[in-house]
C-alpha atoms as one frame of an Amber mdcrd trajectory, in Angstrom:
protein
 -27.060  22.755  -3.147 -23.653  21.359  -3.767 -21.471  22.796  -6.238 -20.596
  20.772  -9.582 -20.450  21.953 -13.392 -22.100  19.655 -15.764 -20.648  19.713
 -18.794 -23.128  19.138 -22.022 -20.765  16.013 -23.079 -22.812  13.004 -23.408
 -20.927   9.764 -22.175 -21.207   6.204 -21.465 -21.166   5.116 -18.055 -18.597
   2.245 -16.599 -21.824   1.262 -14.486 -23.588   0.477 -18.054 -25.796   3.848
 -17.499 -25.756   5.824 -20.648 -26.531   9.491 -21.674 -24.725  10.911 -18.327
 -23.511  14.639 -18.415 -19.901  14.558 -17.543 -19.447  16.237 -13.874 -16.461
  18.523 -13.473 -15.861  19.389  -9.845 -14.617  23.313  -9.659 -11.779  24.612
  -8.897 -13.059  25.951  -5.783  -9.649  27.230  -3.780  -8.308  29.394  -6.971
  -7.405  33.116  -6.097  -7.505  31.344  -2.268  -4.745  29.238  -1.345  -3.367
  29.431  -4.409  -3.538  31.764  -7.498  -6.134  31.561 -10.157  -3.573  32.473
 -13.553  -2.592  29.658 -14.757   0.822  30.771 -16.149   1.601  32.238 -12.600
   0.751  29.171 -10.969   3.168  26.715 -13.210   5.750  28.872 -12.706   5.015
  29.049  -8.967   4.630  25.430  -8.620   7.474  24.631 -11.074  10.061  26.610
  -8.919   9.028  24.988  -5.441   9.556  21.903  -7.047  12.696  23.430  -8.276
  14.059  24.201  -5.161  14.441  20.705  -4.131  15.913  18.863  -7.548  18.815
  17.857  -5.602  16.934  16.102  -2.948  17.282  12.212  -2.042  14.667  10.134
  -4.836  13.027   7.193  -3.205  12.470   4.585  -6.361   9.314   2.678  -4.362
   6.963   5.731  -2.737   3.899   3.945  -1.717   2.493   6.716   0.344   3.325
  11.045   0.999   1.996  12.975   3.473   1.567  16.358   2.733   0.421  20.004
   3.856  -2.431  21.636   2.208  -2.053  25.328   3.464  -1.539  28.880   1.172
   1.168  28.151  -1.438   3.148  30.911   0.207   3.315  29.461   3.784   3.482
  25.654   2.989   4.305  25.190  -0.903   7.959  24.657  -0.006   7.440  22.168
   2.179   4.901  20.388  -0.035   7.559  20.587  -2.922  10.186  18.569  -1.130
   7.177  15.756  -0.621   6.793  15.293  -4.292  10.114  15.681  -5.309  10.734
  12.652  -3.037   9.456  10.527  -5.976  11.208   8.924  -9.328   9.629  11.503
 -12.262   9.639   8.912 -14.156   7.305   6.598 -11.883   3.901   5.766 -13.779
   0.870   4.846 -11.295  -2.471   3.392 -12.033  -4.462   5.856  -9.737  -4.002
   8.213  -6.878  -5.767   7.917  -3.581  -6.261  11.406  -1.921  -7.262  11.310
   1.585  -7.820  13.995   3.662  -9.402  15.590   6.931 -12.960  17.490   6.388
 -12.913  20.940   7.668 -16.574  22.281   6.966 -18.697  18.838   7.580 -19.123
  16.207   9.932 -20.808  12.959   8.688 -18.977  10.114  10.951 -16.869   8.465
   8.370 -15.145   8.031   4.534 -16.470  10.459   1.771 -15.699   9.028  -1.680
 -16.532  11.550  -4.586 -18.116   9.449  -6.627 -20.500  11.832  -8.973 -17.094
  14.013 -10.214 -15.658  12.558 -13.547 -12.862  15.664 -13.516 -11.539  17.727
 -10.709 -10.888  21.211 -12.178  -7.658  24.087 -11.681  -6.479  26.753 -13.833
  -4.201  23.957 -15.113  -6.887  21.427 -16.419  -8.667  19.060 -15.330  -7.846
  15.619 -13.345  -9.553  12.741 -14.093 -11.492  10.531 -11.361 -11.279   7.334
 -11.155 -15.072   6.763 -10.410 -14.894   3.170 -11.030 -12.812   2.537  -8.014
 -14.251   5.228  -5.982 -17.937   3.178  -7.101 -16.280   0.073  -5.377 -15.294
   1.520  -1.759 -18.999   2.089  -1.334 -20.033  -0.798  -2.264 -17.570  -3.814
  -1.673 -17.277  -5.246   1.775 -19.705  -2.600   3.244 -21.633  -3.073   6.562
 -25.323  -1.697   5.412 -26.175  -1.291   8.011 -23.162   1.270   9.393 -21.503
   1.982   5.881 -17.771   3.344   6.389 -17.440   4.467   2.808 -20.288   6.743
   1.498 -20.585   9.821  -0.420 -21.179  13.506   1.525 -21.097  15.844  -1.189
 -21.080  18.542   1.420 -17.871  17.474   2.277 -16.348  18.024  -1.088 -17.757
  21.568  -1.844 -15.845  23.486  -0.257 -12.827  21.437   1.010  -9.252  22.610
   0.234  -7.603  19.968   0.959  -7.344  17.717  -1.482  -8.154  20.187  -4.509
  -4.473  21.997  -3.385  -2.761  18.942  -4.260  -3.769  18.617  -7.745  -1.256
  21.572  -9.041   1.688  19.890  -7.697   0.381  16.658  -9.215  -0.612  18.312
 -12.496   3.305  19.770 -12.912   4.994  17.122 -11.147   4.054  14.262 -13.692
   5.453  14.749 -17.058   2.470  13.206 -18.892  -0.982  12.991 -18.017  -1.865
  12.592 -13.788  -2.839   9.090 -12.912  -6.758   9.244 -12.100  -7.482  10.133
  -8.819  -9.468   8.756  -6.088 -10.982  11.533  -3.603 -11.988  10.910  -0.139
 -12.834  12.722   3.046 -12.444  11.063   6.593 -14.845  12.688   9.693 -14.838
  10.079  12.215 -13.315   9.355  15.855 -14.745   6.120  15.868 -11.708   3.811
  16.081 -13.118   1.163  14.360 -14.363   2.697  11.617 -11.006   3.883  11.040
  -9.394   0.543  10.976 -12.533  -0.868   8.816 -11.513   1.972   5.884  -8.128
   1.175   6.652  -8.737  -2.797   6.179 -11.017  -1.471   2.429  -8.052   0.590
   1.450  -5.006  -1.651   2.327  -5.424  -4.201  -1.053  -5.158  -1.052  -3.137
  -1.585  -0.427  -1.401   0.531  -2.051  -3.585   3.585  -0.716  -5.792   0.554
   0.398  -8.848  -1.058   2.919  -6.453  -0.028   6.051  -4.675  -1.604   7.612
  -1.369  -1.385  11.126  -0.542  -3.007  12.290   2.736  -3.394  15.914   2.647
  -2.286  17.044   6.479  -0.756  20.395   8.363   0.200  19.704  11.311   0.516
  22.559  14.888  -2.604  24.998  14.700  -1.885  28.288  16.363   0.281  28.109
  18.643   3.568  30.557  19.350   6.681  29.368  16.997   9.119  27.945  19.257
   5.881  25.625  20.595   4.878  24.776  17.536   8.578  23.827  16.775   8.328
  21.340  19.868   5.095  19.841  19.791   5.388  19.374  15.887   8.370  17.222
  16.454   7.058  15.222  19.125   4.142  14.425  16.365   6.639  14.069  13.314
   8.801  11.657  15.524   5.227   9.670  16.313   4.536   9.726  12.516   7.749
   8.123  11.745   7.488   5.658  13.898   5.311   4.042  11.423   3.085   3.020
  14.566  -0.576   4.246  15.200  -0.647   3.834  18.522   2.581   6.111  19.047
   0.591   8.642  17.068  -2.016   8.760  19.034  -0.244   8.401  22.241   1.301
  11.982  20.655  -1.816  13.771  20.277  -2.444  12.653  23.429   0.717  14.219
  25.031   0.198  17.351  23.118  -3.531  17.809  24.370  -2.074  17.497  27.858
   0.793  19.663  27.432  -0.875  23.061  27.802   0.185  24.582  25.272  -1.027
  27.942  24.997  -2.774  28.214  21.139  -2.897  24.304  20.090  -6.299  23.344
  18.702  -4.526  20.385  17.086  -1.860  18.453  16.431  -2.669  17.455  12.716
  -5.534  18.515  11.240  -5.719  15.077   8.946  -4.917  13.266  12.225  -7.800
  10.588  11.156  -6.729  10.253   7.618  -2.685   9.795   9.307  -3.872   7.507
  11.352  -5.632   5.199   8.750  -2.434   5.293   6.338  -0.203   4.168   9.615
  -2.785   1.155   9.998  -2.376   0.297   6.758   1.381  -0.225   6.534   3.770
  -2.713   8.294   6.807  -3.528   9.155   8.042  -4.160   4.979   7.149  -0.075
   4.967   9.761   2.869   6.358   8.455   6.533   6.882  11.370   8.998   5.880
  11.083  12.677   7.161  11.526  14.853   4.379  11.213  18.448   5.790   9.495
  20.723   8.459   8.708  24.279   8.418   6.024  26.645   9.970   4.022  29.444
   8.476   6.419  31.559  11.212   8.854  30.988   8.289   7.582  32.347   5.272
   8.855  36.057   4.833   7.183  38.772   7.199   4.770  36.399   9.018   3.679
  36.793  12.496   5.745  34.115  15.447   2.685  33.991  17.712   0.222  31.979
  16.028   1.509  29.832  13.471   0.593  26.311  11.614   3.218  23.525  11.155
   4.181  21.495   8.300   5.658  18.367   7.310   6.670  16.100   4.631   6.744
  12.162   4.995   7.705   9.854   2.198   6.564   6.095   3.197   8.573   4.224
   1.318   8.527   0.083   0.269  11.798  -1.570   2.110  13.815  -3.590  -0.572
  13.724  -7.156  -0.100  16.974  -8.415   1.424  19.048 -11.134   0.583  17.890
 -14.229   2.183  20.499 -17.502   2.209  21.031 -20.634   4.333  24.197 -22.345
   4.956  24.829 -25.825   4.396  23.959 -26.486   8.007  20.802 -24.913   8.328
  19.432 -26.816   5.236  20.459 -30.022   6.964  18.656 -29.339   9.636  15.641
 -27.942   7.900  15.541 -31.245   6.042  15.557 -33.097   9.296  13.072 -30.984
  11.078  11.105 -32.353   7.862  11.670 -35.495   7.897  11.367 -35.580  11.970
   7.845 -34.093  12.013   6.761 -36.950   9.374   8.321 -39.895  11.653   6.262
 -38.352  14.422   3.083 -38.444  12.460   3.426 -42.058  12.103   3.961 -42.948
  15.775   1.199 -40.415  16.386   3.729 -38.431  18.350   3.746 -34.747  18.637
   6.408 -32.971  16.432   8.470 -30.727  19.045  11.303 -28.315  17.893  13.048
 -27.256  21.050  14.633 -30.816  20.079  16.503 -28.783  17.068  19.272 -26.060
  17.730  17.475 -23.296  15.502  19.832 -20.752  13.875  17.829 -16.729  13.504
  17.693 -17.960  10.225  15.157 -20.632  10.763  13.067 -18.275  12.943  12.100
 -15.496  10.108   9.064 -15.690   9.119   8.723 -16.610   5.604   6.777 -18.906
   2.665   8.197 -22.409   2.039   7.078 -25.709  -0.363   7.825 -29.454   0.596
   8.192 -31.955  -1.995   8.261 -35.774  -1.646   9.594 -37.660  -4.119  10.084
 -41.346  -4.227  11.788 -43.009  -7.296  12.132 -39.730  -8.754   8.531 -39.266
  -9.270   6.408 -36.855  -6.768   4.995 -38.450  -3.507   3.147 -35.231  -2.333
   3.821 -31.473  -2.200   2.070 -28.470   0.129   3.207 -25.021   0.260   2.611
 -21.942   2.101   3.057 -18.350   1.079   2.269 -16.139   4.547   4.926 -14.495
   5.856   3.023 -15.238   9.713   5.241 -18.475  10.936   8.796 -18.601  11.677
  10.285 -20.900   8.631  11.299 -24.076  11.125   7.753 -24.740  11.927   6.218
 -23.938   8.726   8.400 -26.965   7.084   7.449 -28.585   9.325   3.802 -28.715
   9.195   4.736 -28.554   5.088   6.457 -31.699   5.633   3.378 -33.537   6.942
   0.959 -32.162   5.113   2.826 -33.173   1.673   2.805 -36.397   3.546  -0.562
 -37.269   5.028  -2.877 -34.118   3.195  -2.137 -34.003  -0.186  -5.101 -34.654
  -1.740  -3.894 -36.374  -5.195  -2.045 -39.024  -3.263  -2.371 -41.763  -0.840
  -0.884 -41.068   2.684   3.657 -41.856   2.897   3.323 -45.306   4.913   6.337
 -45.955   7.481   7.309 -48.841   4.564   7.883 -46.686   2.173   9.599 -43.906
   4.011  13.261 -45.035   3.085  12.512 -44.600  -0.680  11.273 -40.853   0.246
  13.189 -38.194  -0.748  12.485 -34.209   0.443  12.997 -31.316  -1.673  12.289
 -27.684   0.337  11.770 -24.675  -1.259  12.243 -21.867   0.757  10.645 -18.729
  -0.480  11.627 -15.120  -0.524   8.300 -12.524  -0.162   6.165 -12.305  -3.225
   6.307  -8.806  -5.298   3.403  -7.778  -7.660   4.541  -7.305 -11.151   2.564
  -5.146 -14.097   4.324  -7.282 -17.007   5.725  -9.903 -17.959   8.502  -7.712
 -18.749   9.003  -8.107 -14.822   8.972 -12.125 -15.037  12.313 -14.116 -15.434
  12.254 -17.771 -16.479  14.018 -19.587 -14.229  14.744 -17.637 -11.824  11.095
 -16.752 -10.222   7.905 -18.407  -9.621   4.164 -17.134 -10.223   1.545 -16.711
  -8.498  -1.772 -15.652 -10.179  -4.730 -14.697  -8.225  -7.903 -13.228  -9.902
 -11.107 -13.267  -7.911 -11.121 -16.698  -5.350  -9.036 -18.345  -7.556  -5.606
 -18.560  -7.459  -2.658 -21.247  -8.645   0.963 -20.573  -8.509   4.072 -22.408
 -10.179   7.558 -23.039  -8.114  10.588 -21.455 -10.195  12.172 -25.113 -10.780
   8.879 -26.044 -12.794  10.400 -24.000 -15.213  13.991 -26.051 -15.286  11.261
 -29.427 -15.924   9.408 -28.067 -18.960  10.507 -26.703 -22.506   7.771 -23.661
 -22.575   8.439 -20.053 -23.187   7.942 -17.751 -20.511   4.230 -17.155 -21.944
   3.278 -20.553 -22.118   4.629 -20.784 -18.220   2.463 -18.191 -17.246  -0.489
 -19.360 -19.504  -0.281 -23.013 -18.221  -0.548 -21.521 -14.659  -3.476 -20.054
 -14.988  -5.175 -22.760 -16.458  -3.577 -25.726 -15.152  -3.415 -24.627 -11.523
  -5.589 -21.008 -11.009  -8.399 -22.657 -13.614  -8.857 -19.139 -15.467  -7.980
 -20.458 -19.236  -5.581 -20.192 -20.648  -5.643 -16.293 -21.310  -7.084 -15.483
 -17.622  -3.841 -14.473 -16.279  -3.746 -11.179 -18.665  -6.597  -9.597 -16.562
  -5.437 -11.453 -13.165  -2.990 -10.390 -10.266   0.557 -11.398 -10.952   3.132
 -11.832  -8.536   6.826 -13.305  -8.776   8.966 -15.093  -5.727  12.065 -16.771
  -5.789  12.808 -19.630  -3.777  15.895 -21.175  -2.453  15.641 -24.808  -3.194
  17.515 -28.284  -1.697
């Protein structure tokens, strides 16, 4: 029988269901891997933190990878993981993802029965809603990735060690927290709960994945292979992690049963960032290093911070606009004669070649003549004006198709966009200066940033008119919708 405390507090459900007994998982690991007084363990926990106050703060942590061993052996290390993030950072929720070292059920365990994870600090509140979802949404029935094992939570350490470090760490309450165990080497599964959890990585969310790293070898091994696997990890690239492990496994090693125990939970947070991510290394150290503790068969540890790039300045010169404007107009002359558009023609600066968003406008008279945009960041930016240009042409659907006769009165505006960033308020929008994008559901509608300089409305009414005008949400829709700002470079 699995182990939860019920509670006798009578709630409502967020699944409608009423008169549920609250569920408080229990601090399972106290008086284990860490100690069970709570005074001792804030001040424990406070002064690892301590010991790294001076340490480099990344402002946008997306993801930490952390070790889940005794306080006493990997605590310090752990420490310089959380103290890699801005104190003053507020998320929405925490995923926890971590390796299962008592079951095996051949994929993701979501805890979705606890409403509170217990320690002698308190309680930490589950975000069952979302943890609800990653069963349901997007789910093969047939050969679910995302289910819930409540073997697999019993007894396993290591995600309940975290919650300490997260309990002392934030200054007010911890952000709900999303628990789940991985137990697969299927491959694909991997990538499928790497594909369900990617939408949830954006700047609202944090992911920790609870990982040592070495088992058992001799020190000065485990000092080698664990930097073979660090140097794999940041990489950022899955298939250099793997092609680690492998190397390890093959080394002969006297002692190694692993690399990383949360290998499979590693190895679904590297599939789910790209190149706009960085891992930074943080720290290593081996249970060899804690005071009197025996050389020849130790357990590593690391800290990772992956951290969001910041967008870089993107400009053209003078001369790349002009040609950008005559790729455009180029690839619409070619659609009349029924010619192929080709741009080894054009001389195409690196600047043309990065991949980015970008809007064509036709005007003629002054009034518009057609306008088609693309956000991806998947096609270098000389051919995406160009297919722009003749879809604004031929394919938008509120106008007629541009006729060769008319072409001389046709003038092309380009907008040339940088990558979009979600924002949590308005606060975070700036008239003028960016456009929106609201998505909520299948619907979506987005204004350019020079809408703004055509119109007399406050930035409200921008947003508002965006969501009904373009996304068709009402007017209010965008307050419970995605929002996400872009600037755009515009000649």
């Amino acid at each position: 029988m699995h182990i939860f405390v019920a509670e006798i507090m009578m709630t409502n459900m967020w699944n409608g269901q009423t008169n549920r007994n609250t569920v408080v998982r229990p601090a399972t690991q106290a008086n284990r891997f860490y100690t069970g007084d709570a005074r001792e363990l804030s001040e424990e926990v406070d002064s690892l933190l301590a010991l790294h106050r001076g340490d480099t703060v990344y402002r946008n942590v997306a993801a930490l990878i952390v070790p889940h061993a005794g306080y006493y052996f990997s605590g310090n290390v752990a420490a310089a993981a959380y103290m890699a993030m801005p104190m003053d950072k507020a998320y929405k929720r925490i995923f926890l993802l971590g390796p299962s070292h008592h079951e095996w059920f051949d994929g993701a365990s979501v805890n979705t029965e606890a409403d509170y994870y217990a320690t002698p600090l308190g309680q930490v509140k589950v975000d069952r809603e979302t943890a609800y979802k990653l069963t349901t949404d997007g789910t093969d029935l047939m050969d679910p990735v995302f289910r819930y094992e409540p073997k697999a939570h019993d007894r396993e350490h290591c995600l309940e060690v975290q919650l300490p470090f997260l309990q002392r760490f934030f200054t007010k309450d911890v952000p709900p927290i999303v628990p789940i165990i991985i137990s697969t080497n299927d491959f694909q599964k991997l990538r499928r709960i790497a594909e369900a959890l990617k939408p949830y990585l954006t700047g609202e969310n944090l992911f920790i994945v609870s990982s040592d790293f070495s088992h058992y070898p001799k020190y000065e091994d485990a000092c080698q292979v664990d930097a073979r696997t660090g140097k794999a990890v940041e990489s950022g690239d899955v298939e250099q992690f793997i092609a680690a492990l492998e190397e390890n496994a093959r080394s002969g090693v006297s002692g190694l049963a692993t690399s990383a125990c949360g290998e499979l939970a590693i190895a679904t947070l590297l599939m789910m960032i790209d190149s706009t991510f960085e891992v930074k290394h943080l720290m290593y150290q081996n249970s060899g290093d804690a005071e009197e503790s025996d050389h020849s068969r130790v357990v590593g540890y690391h800290a990772f911070a992956i951290v969001r790039k910041a967008s870089q300045a993107f400009s053209l010169s003078d001369d790349e606009k002009r040609m950008l404007k005559e790729i455009a107009l180029s690839s619409i002359k070619d659609s009349l004669r029924s010619e192929e558009f080709d741009s080894s023609l054009f001389t195409l600066h690196s600047s043309l070649k990065r991949k980015c968003g970008a809007f064509v406008s036709l005007h003629k008279h002054g009034r518009l003549r057609g306008c088609i945009g693309h956000f991806g960041e998947d096609v270098p930016l000389h051919e995406i004006v160009a297919e722009m240009a003749r879809a604004a042409a031929f394919e938008d659907p509120r106008f007629m198709p541009v006729t060769a006769d008319e072409l001389s009165d046709i003038d092309i505006e380009i907008s040339v966009l940088t990558p979009m960033r979600r924002i949590q308020s308005l606060d975070e929008f700036e008239l003028h200066r960016h456009g929106i994008y609201i998505r909520r559901g299948y619907r979506s509608g987005t204004f350019l940033p020079q809408v703004a300089d055509e119109v007399n409305w406050t930035k409200e009414e921008f947003v508002s008119h965006c969501a009904q005008d373009k996304a068709g949400i009402g007017w209010d829709g965008w307050r419970d919708a995605e929002l996400y700002v872009y600037e755009a470079i515009v000649f």
